[in-house]
C-alpha positions as CSV (number, residue, x, y, z in Angstrom):
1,X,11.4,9.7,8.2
2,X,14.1,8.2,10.0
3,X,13.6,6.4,13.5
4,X,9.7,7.6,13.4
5,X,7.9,7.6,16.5
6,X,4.0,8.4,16.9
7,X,5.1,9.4,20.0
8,X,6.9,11.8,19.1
9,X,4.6,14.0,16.9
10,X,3.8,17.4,17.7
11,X,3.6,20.8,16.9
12,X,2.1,22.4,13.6
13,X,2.0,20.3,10.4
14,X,1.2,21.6,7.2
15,X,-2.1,20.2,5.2
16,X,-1.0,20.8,1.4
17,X,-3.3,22.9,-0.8
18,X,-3.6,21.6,-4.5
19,X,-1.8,23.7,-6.7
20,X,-3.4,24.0,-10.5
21,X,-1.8,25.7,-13.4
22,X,-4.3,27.5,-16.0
23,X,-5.5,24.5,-17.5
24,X,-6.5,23.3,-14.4
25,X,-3.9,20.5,-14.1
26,X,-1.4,19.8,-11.0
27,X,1.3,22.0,-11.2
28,X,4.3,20.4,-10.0
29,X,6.8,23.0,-10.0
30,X,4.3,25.0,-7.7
31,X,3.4,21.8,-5.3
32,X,7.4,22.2,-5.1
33,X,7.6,25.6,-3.8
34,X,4.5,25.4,-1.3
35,X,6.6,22.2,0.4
36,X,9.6,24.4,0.5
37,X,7.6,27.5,2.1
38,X,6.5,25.1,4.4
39,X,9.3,24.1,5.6
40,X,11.6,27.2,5.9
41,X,8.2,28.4,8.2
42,X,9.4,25.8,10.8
43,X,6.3,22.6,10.7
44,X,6.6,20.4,12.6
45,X,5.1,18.1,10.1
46,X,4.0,17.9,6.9
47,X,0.7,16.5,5.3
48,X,-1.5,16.4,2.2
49,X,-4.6,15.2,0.6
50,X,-6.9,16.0,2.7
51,X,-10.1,18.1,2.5
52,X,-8.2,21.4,1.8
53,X,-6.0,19.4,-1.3
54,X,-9.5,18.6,-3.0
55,X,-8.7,15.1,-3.2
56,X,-11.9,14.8,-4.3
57,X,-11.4,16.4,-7.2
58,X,-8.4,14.4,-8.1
59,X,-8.5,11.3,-10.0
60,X,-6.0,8.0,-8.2
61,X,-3.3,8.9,-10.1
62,X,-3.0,12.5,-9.4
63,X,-3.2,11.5,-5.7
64,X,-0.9,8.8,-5.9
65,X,1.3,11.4,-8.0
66,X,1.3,13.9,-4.6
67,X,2.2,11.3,-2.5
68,X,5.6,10.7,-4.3
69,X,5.5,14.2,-4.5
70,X,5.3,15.2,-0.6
71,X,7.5,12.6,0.6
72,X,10.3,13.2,-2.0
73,X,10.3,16.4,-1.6
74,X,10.1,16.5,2.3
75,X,13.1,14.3,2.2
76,X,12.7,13.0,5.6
77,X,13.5,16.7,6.9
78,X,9.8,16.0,9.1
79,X,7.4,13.6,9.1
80,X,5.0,13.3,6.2
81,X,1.4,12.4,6.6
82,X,-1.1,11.3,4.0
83,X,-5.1,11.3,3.9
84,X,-6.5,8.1,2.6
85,X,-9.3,9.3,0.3
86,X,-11.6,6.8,-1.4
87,X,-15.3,5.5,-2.0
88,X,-14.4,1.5,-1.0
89,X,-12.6,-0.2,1.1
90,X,-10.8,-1.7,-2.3
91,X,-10.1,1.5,-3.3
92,X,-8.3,3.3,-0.1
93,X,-6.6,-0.2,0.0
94,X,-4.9,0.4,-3.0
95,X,-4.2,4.2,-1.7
96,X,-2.9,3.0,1.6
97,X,-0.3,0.7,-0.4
98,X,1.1,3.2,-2.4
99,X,1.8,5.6,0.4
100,X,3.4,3.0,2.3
101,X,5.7,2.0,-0.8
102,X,5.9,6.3,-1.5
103,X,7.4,6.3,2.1
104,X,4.8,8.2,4.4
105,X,5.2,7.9,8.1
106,X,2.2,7.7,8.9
107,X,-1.4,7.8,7.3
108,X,-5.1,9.7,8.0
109,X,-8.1,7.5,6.9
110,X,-11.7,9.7,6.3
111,X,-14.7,8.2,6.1
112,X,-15.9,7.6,2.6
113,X,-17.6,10.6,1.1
114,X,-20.3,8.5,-0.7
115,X,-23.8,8.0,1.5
116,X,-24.7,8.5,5.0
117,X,-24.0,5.4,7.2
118,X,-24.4,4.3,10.8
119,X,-21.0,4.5,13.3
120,X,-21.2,0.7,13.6
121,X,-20.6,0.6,9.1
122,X,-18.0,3.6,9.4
123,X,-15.8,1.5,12.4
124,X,-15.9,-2.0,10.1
125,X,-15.0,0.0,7.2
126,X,-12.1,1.6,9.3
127,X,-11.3,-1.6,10.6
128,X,-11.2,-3.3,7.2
129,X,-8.7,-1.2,6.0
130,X,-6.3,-0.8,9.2
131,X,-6.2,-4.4,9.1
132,X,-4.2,-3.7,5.4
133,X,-1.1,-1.7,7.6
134,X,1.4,-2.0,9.4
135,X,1.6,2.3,9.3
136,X,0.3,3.9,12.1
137,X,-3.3,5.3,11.7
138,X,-5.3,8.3,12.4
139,X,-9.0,8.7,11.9
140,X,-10.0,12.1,10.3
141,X,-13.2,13.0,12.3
142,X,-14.8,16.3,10.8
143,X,-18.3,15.7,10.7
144,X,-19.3,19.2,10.9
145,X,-17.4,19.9,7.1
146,X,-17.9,16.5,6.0
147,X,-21.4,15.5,7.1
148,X,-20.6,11.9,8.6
149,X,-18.3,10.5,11.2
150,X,-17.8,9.5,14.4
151,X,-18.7,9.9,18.0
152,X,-16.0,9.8,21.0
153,X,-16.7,6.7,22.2
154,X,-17.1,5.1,18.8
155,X,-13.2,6.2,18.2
156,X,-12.7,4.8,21.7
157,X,-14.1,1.9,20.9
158,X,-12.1,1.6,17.1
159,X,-9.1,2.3,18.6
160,X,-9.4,-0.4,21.0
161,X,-10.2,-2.9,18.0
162,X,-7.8,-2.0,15.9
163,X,-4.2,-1.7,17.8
164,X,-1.9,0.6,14.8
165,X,-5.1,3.3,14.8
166,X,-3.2,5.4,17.1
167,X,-4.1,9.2,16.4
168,X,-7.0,11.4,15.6
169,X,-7.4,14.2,13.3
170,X,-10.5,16.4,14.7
171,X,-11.8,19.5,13.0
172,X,-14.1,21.0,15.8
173,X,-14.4,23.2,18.8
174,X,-12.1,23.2,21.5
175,X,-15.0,21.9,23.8
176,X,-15.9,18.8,21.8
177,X,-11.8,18.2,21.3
178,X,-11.5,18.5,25.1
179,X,-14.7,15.7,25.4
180,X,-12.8,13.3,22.6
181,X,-9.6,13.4,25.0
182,X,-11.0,12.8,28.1
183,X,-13.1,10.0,26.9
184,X,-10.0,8.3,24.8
185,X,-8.3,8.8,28.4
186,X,-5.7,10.9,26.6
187,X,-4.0,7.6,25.0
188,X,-4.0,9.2,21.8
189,X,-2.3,12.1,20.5
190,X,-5.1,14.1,19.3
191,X,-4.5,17.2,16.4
192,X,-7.0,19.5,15.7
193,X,-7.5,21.7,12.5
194,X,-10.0,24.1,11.8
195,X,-7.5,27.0,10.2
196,X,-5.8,27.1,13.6
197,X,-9.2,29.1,15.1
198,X,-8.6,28.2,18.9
199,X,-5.1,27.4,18.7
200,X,-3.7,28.5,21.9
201,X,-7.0,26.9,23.2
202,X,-6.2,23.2,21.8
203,X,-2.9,23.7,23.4
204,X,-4.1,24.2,27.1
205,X,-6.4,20.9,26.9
206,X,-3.8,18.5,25.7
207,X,-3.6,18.6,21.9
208,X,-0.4,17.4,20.7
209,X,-0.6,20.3,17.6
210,X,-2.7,21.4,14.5
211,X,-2.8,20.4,11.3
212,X,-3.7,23.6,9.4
213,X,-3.9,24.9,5.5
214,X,-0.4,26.6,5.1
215,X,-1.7,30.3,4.4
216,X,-0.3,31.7,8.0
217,X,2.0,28.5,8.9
218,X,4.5,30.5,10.1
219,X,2.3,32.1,12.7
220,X,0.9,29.3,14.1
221,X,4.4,28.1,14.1
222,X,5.9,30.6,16.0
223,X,2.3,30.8,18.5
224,X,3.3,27.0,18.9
225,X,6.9,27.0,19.9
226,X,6.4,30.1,21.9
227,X,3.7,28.5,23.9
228,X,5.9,25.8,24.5
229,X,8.3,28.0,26.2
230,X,5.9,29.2,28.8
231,X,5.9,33.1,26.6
232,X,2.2,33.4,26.7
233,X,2.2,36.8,25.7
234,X,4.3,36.6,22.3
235,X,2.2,33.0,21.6
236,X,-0.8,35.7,22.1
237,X,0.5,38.0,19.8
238,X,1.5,35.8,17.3
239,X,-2.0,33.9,17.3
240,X,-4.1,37.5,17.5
241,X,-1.9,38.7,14.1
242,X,-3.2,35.7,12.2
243,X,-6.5,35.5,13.7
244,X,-8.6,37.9,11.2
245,X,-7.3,36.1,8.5
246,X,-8.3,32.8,9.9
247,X,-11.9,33.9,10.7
248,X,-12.2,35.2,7.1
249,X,-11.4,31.9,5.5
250,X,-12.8,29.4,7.9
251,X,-16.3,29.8,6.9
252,X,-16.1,26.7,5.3
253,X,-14.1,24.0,3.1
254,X,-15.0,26.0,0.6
255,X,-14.3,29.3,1.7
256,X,-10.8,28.0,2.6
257,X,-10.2,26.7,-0.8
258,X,-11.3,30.2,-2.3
259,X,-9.9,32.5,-0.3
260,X,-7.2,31.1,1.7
261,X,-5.5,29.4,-1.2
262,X,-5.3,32.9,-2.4
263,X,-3.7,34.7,0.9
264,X,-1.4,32.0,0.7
265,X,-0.9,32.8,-3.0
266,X,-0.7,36.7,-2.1
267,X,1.9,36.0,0.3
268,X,4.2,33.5,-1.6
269,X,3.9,35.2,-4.7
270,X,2.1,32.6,-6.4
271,X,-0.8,32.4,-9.1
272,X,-4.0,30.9,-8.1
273,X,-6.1,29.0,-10.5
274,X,-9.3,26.6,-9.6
275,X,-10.1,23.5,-10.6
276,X,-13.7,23.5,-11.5
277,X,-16.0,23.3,-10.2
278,X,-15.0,26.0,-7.7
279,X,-16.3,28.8,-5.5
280,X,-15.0,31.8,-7.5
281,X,-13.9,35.0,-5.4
282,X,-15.8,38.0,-5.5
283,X,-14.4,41.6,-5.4
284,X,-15.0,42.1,-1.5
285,X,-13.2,38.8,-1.2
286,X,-10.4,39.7,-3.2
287,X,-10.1,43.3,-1.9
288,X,-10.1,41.2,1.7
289,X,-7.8,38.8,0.7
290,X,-5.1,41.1,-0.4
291,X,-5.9,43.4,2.7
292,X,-4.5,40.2,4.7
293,X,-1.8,39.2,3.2
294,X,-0.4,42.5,3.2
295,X,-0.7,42.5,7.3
296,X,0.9,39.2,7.2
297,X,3.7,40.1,4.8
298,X,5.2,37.3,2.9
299,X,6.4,34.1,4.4
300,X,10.4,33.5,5.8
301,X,12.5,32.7,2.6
């Protein structure tokens, strides 16, 4: 994006789901349209790869292939973010280069998803591969869905090390968020995630916006920028109208795969199909799913 500024970021940024067709391959046409839907809901950013795009479940070339993907068809409108997903330090190397030369503005590094490892192996990892970029960095640290990470002085201590790690990407509650910005001294922007549970919440402490699954963008959208205008009672409204839908699908990564790929599917009018292996949806979930997106009506065209 055009005169890009860490600084700058804000607001609500979309985290890309992986689109399948029925043989279980990326279906670009589809990865298209979610960008687009994205956008006309107002983000503030745009993102993709990360635990709710099943990037683990994508070989290097398919996530290489979304990269291009997101950033061309962003076209600098917002800034584009990319998780850095691999098992080595070789290997997210390589994925850190090709977003660069794919044109993201900035990039989120998670901890590799292979063993469980002491904070002093995660930071020298970290640090190996910041020390690859000139992009500014953010740390994904969601140890509650991803069973390692990092405490808030070890990020304090990281970011000190390593100058260009410049953001965080948290996924957990509004008190432990609050704990990670006082202890960084507030001298990183800090986004949360977690569906967008707590929104308003991360807002009052001091984080700069949410990173969130696109399935009610446009609510959280609207909840942001009202906020922002001091209308508490329409940010209110906005959050309490996507809240149920929220609570149903947050019950883990893989709820949120099953169930809110499919609201979001229900609302744009889109066809869901997993990659296996997958959570499958049961009839209560369906029947609840469609209940949903039927409050939430379909997204601003």
């Amino acid at each position: 994006m055009k005169d890009f500024r860490v600084e700058d970021l804000h607001g609500i940024h979309a985290i890309l789901y992986a689109l399948f067709d029925e043989r279980e391959k990326l279906d670009r046409a589809l990865m298209r349209r979610q960008v687009e839907i994205c956008l006309a809901s107002g983000v503030h950013g745009m993102a993709a790869l990360g635990l709710a795009t099943e990037a683990s479940k994508l070989d290097e070339a398919e996530r290489m292939a979304i990269m291009d993907w997101v950033v061309e068809d962003t076209a600098g409108r917002v800034p584009v973010a990319l998780t850095i997903f691999g098992a080595s330090v070789e290997e997210q190397v390589r994925q850190v280069r090709h977003a660069t030369v794919a044109g993201a503005d900035w990039l989120i590094l998670q901890p590799p998803m292979v063993g469980q490892y002491s904070a002093v192996e995660y930071i020298r990892f970290f640090g190996r591969v910041a020390e690859c970029t000139d992009l500014p960095l953010a740390i994904q640290n969601a140890p509650a869905l991803m069973g390692r990470g990092l405490t808030a002085t070890d990020i304090r201590d990281l970011v000190r090390q390593h100058p260009n790690i410049r953001l965080v990407k948290g996924e957990g509650p509004v008190v432990d968020i609050a704990h990670l910005i006082e202890v960084t001294e507030r001298r990183l922007p800090v986004f949360n995630g977690r569906a967008g549970l707590e929104l308003l919440e991360n807002l009052r402490i001091g984080c700069s916006g949410l990173i969130l699954a696109p399935d009610s963008i446009d609510y959280a959208v609207r909840a942001y920028e009202f906020f922002c205008d001091g209308w508490d009672s329409h940010a209110e409204e906005e959050y309490r109208r996507m809240l149920p839908g929220v609570v149903f699908t947050m019950q883990g990564i893989e709820a949120l795969i099953c169930y809110g790929k499919r609201l979001f599917g229900e609302r744009a009018g889109i066809a869901i199909h997993d990659r296996a292996p997958a959570t499958r949806p049961t009839s209560i979930g369906l029947e609840m799913t469609l209940r949903y997106a039927a409050a939430l009506g379909g997204f601003p065209e």
